[in-house]
N, CA, C and O atoms as a GROMACS GRO file, in nm:
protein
  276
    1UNK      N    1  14.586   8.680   3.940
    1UNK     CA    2  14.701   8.615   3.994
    1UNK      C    3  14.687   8.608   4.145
    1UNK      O    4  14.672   8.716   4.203
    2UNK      N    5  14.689   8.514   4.206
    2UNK     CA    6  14.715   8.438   4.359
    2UNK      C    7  14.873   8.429   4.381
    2UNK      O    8  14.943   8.359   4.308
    3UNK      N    9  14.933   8.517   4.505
    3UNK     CA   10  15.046   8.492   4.540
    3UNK      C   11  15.021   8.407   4.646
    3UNK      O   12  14.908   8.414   4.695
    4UNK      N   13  15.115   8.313   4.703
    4UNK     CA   14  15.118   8.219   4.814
    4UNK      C   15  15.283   8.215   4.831
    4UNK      O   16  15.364   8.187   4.742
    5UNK      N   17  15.314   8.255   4.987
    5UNK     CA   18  15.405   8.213   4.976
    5UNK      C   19  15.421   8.200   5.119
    5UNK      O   20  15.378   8.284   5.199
    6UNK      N   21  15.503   8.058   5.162
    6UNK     CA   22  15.504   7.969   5.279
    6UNK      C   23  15.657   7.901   5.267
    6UNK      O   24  15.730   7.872   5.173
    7UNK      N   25  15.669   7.891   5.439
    7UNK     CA   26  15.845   7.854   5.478
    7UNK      C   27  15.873   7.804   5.592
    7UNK      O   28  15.802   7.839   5.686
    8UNK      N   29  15.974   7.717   5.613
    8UNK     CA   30  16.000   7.672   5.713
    8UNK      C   31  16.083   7.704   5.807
    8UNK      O   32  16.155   7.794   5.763
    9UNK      N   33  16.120   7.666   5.953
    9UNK     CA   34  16.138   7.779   6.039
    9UNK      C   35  16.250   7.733   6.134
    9UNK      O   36  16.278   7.622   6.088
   10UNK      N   37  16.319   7.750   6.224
   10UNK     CA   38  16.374   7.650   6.327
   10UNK      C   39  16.304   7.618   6.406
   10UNK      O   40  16.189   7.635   6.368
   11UNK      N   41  16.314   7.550   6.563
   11UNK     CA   42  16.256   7.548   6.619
   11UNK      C   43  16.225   7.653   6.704
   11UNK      O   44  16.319   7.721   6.746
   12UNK      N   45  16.126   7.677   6.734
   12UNK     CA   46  16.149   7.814   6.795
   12UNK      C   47  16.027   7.813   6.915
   12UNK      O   48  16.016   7.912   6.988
   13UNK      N   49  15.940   7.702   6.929
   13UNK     CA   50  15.779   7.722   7.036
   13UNK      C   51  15.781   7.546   7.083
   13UNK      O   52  15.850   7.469   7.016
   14UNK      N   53  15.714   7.503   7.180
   14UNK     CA   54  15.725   7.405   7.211
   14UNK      C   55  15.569   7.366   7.232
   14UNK      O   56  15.472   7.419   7.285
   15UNK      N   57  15.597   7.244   7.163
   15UNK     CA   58  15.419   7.171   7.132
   15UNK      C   59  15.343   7.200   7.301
   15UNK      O   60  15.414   7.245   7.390
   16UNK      N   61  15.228   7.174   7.320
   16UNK     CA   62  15.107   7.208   7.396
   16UNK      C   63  15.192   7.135   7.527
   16UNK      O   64  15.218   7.015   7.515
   17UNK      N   65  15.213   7.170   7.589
   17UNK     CA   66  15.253   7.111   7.751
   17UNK      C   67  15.432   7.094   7.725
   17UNK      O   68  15.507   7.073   7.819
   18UNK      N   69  15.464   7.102   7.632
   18UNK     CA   70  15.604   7.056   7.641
   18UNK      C   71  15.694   7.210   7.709
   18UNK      O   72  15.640   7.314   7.745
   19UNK      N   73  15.825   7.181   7.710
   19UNK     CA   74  15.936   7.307   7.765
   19UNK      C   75  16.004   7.348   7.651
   19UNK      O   76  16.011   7.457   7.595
   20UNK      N   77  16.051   7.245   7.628
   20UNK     CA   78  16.148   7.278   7.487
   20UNK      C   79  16.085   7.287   7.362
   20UNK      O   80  15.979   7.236   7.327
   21UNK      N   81  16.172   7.366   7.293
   21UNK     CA   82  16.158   7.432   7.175
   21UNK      C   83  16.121   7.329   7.085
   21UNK      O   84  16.199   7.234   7.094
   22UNK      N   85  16.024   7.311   6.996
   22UNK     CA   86  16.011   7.179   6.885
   22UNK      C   87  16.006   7.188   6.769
   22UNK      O   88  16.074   7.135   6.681
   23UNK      N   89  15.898   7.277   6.767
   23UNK     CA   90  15.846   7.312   6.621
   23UNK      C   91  15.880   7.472   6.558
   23UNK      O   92  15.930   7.564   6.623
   24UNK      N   93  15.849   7.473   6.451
   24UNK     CA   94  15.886   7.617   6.406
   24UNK      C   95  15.733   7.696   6.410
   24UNK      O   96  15.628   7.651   6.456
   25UNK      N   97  15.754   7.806   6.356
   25UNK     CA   98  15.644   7.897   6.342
   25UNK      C   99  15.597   7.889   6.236
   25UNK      O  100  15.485   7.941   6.229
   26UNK      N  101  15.658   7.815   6.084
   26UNK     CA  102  15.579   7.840   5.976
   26UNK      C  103  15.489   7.938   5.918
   26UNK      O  104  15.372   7.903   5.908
   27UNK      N  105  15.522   8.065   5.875
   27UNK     CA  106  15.447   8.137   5.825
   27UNK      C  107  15.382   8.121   5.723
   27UNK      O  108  15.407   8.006   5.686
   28UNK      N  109  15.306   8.172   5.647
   28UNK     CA  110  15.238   8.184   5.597
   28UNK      C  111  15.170   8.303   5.509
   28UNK      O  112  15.088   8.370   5.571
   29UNK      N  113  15.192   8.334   5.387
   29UNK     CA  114  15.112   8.449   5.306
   29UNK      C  115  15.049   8.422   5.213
   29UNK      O  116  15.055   8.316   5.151
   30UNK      N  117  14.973   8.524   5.188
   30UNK     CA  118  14.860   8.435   5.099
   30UNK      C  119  14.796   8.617   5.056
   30UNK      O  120  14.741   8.689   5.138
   31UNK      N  121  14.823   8.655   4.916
   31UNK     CA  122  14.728   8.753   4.875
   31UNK      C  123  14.661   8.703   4.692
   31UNK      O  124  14.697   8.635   4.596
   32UNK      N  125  14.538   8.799   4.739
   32UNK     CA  126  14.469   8.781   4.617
   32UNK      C  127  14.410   8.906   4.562
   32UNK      O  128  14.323   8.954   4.635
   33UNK      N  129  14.431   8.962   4.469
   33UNK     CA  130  14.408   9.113   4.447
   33UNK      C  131  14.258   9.135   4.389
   33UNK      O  132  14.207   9.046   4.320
   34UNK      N  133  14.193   9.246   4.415
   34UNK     CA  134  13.971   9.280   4.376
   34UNK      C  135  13.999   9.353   4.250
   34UNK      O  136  14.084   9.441   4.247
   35UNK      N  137  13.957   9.333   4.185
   35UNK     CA  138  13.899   9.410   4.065
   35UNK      C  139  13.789   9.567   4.146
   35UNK      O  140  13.824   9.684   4.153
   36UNK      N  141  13.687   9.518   4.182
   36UNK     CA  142  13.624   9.604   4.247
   36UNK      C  143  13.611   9.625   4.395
   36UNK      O  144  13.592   9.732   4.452
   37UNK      N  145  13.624   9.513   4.443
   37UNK     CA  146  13.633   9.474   4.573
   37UNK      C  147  13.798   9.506   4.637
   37UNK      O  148  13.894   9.495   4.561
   38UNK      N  149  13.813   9.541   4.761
   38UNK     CA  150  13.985   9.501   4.849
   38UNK      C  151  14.021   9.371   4.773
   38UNK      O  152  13.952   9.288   4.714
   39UNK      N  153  14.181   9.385   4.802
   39UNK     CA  154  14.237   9.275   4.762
   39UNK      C  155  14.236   9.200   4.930
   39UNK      O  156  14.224   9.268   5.032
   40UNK      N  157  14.248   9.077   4.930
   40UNK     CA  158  14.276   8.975   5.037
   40UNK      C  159  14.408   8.952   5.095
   40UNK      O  160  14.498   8.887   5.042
   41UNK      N  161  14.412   9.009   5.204
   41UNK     CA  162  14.584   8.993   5.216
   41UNK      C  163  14.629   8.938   5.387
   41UNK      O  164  14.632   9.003   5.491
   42UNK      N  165  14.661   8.786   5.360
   42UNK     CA  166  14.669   8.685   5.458
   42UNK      C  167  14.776   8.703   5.511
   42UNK      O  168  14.809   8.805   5.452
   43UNK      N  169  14.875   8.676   5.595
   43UNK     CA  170  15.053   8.691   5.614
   43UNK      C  171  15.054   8.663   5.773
   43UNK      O  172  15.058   8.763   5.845
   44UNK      N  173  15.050   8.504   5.850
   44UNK     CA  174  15.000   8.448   5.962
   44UNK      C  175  15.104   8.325   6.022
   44UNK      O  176  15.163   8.256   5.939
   45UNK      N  177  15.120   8.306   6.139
   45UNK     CA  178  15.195   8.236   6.185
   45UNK      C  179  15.133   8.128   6.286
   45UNK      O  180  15.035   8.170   6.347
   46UNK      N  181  15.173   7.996   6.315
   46UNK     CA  182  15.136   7.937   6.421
   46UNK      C  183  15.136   7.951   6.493
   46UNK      O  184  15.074   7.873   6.565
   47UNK      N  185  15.201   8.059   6.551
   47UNK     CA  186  15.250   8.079   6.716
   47UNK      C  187  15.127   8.207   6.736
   47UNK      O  188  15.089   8.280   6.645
   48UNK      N  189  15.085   8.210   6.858
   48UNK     CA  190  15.049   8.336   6.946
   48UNK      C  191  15.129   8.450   6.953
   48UNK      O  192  15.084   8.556   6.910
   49UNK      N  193  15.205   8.446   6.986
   49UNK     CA  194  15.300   8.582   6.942
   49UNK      C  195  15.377   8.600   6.864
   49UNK      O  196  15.423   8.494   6.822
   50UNK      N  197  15.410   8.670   6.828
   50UNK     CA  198  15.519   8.748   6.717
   50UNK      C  199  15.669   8.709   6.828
   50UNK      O  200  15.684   8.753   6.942
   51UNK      N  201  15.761   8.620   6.757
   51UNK     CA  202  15.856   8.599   6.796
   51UNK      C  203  15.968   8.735   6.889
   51UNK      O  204  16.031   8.728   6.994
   52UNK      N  205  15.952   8.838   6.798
   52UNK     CA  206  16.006   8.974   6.831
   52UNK      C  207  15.988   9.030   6.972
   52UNK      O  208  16.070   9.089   7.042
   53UNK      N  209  15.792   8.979   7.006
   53UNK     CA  210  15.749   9.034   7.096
   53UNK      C  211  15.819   8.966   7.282
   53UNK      O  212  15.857   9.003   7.393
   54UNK      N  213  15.792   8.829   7.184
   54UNK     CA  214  15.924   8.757   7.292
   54UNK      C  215  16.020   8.824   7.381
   54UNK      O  216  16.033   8.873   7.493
   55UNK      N  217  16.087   8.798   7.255
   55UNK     CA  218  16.222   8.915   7.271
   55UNK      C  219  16.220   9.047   7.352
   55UNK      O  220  16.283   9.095   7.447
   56UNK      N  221  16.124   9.081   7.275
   56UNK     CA  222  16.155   9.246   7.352
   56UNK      C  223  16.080   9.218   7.538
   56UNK      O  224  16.133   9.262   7.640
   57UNK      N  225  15.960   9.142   7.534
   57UNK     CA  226  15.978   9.109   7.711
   57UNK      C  227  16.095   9.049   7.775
   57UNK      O  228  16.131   9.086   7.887
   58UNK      N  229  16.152   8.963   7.713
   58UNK     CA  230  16.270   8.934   7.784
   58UNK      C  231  16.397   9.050   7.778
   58UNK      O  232  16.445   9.075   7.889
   59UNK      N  233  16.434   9.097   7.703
   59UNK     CA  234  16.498   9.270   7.694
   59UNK      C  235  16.456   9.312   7.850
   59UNK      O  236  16.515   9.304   7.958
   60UNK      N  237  16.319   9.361   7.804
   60UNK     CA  238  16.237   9.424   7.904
   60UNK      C  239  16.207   9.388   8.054
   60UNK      O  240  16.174   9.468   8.142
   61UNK      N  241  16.227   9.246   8.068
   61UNK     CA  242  16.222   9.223   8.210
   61UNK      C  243  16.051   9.180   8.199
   61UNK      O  244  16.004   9.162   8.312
   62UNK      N  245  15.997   9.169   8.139
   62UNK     CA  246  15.814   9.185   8.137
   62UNK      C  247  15.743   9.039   8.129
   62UNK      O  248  15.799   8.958   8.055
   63UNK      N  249  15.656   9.006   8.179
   63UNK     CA  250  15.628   8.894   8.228
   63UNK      C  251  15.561   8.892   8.044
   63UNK      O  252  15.543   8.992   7.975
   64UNK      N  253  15.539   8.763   8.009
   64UNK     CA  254  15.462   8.685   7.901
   64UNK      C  255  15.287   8.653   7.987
   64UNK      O  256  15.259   8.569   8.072
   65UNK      N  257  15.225   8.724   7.943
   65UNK     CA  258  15.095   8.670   7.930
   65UNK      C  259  15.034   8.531   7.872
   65UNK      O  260  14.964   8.537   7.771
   66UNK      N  261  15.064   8.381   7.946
   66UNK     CA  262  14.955   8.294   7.929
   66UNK      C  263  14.840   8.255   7.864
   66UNK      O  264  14.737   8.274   7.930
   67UNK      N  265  14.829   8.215   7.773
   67UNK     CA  266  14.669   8.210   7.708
   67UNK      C  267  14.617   8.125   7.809
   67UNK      O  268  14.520   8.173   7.868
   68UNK      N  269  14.655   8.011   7.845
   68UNK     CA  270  14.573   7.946   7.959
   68UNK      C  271  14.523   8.043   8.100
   68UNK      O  272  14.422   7.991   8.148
   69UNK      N  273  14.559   8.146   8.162
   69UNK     CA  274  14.593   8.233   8.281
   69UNK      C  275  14.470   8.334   8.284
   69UNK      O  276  14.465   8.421   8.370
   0.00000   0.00000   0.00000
């Protein structure tokens, strides 16, 4: 048995150069269990960060690290 399971999101990240918020994060899971082998266990988002992590820098006062920078 293959579980998959995928959802849609608000907007919450803003496409490549834009400001505002557009698209969602869409997650994503995906497991597949080994007989002998590990099972495979996927569970992934579009975004670079974990929405939370957001959050807690802005809480925090803490600058966001840039992937372009």
């Amino acid at each position: 048995m293959v579980g998959i399971v995928m959802s849609n999101s608000a907007p919450s990240m803003s496409p490549w150069g834009g400001a505002e918020p557009f698209l969602g994060t869409n997650p994503i899971s995906i497991a597949i269990p080994g007989s002998s082998e590990s099972p495979v266990v996927l569970d992934m988002s579009s975004s670079v960060v974990a929405r939370g992590k957001i959050r807690r820098a802005q809480r925090m006062k803490e600058r966001i690290p840039w992937a372009g920078s």
